[in-house]
C-alpha positions in Angstrom: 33.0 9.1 9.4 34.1 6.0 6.9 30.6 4.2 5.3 32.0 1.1 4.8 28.7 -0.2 2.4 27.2 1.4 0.0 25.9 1.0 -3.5 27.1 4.2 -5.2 28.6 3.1 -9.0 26.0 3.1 -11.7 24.4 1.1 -13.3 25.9 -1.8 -12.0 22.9 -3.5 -9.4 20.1 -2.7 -7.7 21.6 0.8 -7.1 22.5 4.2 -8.6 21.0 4.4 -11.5 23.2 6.9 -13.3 26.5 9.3 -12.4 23.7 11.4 -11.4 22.8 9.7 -8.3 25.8 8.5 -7.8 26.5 12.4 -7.7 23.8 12.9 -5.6 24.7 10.3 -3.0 28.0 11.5 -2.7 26.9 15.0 -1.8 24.5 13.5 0.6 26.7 11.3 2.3 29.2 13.8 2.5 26.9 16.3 3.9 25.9 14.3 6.7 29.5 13.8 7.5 31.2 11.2 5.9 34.7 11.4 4.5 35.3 8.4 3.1 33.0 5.9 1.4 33.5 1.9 -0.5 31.8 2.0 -3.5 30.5 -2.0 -2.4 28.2 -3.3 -5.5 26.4 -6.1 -5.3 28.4 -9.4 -6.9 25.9 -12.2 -7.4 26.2 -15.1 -9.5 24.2 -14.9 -12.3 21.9 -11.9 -11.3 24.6 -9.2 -10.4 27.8 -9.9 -12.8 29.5 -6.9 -14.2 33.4 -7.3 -14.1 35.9 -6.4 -11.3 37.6 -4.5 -14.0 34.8 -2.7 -15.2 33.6 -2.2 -12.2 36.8 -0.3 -11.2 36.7 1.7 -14.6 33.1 3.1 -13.4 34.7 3.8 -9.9 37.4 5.8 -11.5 35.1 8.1 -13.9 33.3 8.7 -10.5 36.1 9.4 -8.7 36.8 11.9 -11.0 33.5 13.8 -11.3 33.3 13.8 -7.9 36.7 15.8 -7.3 35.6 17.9 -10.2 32.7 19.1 -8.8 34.7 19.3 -4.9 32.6 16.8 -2.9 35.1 16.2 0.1 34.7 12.4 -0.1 37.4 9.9 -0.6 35.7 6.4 -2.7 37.0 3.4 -2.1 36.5 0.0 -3.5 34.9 -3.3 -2.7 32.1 -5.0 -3.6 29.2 -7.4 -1.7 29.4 -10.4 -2.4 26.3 -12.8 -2.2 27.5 -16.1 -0.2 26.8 -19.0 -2.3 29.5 -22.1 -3.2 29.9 -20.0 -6.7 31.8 -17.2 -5.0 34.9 -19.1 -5.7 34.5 -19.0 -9.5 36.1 -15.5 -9.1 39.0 -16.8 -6.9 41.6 -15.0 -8.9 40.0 -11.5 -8.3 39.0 -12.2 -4.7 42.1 -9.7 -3.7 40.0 -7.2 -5.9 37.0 -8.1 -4.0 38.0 -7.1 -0.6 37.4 -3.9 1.2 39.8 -1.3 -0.4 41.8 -4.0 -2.1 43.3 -4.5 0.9 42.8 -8.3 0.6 41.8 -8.3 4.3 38.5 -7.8 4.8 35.1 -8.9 2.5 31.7 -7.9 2.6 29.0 -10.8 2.4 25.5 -11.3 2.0 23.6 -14.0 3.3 20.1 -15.4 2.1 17.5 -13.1 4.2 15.0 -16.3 5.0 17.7 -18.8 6.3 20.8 -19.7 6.2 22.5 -22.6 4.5 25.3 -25.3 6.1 27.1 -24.4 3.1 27.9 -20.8 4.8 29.9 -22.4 7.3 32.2 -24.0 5.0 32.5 -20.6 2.2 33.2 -18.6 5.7 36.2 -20.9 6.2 37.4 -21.2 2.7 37.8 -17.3 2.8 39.8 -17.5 5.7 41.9 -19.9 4.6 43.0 -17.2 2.4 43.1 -14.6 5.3 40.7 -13.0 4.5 37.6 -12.2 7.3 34.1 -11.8 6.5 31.8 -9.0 7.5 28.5 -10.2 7.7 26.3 -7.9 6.0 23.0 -6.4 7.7 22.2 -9.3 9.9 19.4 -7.6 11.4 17.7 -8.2 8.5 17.9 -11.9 8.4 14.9 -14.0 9.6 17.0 -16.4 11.7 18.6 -13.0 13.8 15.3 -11.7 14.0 13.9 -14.8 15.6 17.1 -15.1 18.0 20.1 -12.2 17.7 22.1 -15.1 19.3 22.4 -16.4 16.0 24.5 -13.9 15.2 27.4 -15.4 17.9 27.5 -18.2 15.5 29.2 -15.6 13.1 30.9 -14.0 16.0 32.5 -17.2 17.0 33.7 -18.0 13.9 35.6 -14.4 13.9 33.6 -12.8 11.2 32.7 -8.9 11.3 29.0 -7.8 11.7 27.7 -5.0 10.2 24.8 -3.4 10.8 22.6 -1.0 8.7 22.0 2.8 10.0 18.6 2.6 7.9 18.0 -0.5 10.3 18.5 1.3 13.5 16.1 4.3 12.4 13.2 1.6 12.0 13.6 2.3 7.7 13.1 -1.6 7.5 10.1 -1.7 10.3 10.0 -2.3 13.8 11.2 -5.8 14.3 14.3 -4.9 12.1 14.9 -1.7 14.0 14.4 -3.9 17.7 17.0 -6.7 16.5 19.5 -3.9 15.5 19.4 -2.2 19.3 19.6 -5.9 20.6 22.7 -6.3 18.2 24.8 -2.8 19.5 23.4 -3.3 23.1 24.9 -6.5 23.1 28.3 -5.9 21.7 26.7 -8.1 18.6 27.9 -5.1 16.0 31.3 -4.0 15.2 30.5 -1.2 12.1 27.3 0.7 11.3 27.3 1.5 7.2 25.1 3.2 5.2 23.9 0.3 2.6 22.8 3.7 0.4 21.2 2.4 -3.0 19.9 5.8 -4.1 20.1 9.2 -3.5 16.8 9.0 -1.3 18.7 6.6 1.1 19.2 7.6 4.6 23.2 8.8 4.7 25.3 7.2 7.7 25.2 10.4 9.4 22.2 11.1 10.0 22.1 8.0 12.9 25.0 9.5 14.7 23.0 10.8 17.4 21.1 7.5 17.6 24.2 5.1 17.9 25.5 7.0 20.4 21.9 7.2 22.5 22.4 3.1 22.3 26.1 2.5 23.3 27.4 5.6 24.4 30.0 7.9 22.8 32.9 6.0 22.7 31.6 3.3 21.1 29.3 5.2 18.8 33.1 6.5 17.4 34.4 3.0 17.1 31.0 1.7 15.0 31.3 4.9 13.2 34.9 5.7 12.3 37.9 3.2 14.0 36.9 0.0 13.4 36.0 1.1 9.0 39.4 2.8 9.4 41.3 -0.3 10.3 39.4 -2.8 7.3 40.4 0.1 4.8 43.5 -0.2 6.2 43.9 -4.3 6.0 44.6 -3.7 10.4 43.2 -6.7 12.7 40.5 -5.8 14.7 40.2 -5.8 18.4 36.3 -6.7 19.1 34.4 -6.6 22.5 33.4 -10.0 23.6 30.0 -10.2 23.4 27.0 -10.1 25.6 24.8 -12.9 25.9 21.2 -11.8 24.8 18.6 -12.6 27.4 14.8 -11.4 26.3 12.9 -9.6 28.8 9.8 -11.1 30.1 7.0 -9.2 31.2 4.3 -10.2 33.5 1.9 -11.7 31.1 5.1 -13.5 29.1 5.7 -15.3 32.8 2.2 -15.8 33.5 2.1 -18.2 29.8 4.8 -20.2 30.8 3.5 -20.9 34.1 0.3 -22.2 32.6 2.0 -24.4 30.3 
């Protein structure tokens, strides 16, 4: 499996706190069955700020360790970038930015209670430069929760969407857990990640047999493995139109209405 998200350099964020963990969530990850990870810390505009550069020198040290000590896991770079109109002070590392510096592909974080107009316009800016954004965790988001249609917008507008295994295994509650099904049922999900911040994080492998209980084998492989394989690899994607969501109504639901 290839964890496309995860939070695994030191003392960077709101992540590993040492090599230690990092350490720690390697082996982890690796032991539920991941071979490659992308080290993706957090870049946020005045909050979040440590260097591409010295980012990548922390990557490398781990790198290192990490093939010292034989954990069969390949670490990759990237970073998640928070989307606000100050993204584009780091224009001349956004290559650096991307998903295995493949200058393809870039994770992004939106605000969790609602989303900006401003969003629209930083989504287009990046592909300008051809580079696609991969939504972050949308299940997470207030405006998904209320209606996963919302995520179409995204969809529509040829972004990625990733969703969090944590998410589907009800780590983030109930209603997070619901809008992730409603998400892969609806072919409103193109990669499940990890989003690991410590070593007590749930590791992507662990939801294997869960993603596939939702969609199936086949697809379970794609969220998994083929579709992360391609963005390391700078490929286009081939993504499932999808499904529009329709909540189901039970009898008292119906009964409401007709009393309205």
């Amino acid at each position: 499996m290839i964890d496309i998200h995860a939070h695994i350099i030191p003392d960077v964020d709101d992540g590993a706190e040492s090599m230690e963990d990092s350490i720690a969530m390697l082996r982890k990850s690796a032991a539920s069955g991941v071979n490659t990870i992308v080290a993706t810390p957090h870049l946020l505009p005045g909050s979040y700020m440590v260097s591409v550069d010295g980012c990548d020198e922390i990557l490398l040290k781990l790198r290192n360790l990490a093939a010292e000590l034989n954990i069969p896991i390949e670490i990759l770079s990237g970073r998640e970038c928070y989307l606000t109109p100050e993204i584009f002070e780091f224009e001349k590392d956004l290559h650096k930015l991307t998903i295995n510096n493949a200058g393809k592909y870039i994770l992004v974080e939106l605000p969790f209670h609602d989303t900006p107009d401003y969003v629209y316009q930083l989504i287009f800016d990046f592909q300008m430069k051809g580079i696609t954004p991969i939504i972050a965790h949308p299940e997470r988001y207030h405006d998904v929760i209320y209606d996963p249609n919302f995520v179409r917008t995204f969809i529509e507008k040829d972004c990625l969407i990733q969703v969090n295994i944590g998410s589907v295994l009800g780590k983030y509650g109930s209603e997070v857990k619901k809008t992730s099904y409603v998400l892969l049922e609806n072919r409103m999900a193109h990669i499940v990640a990890s989003d690991m911040h410590t070593s007590h994080s749930t590791p992507l492998g662990s939801g294997v047999d869960a993603v596939s209980e939702i969609v199936g084998e086949e697809e379970s492989r794609n969220l998994l493995y083929r579709r992360s394989k391609a963005l390391i690899e700078g490929r286009v994607l081939a993504i499932p139109e999808p499904l529009d969501y329709r909540p189901k109504r039970n009898f008292w639901n119906l009964w409401g209405l007709l009393g309205e």
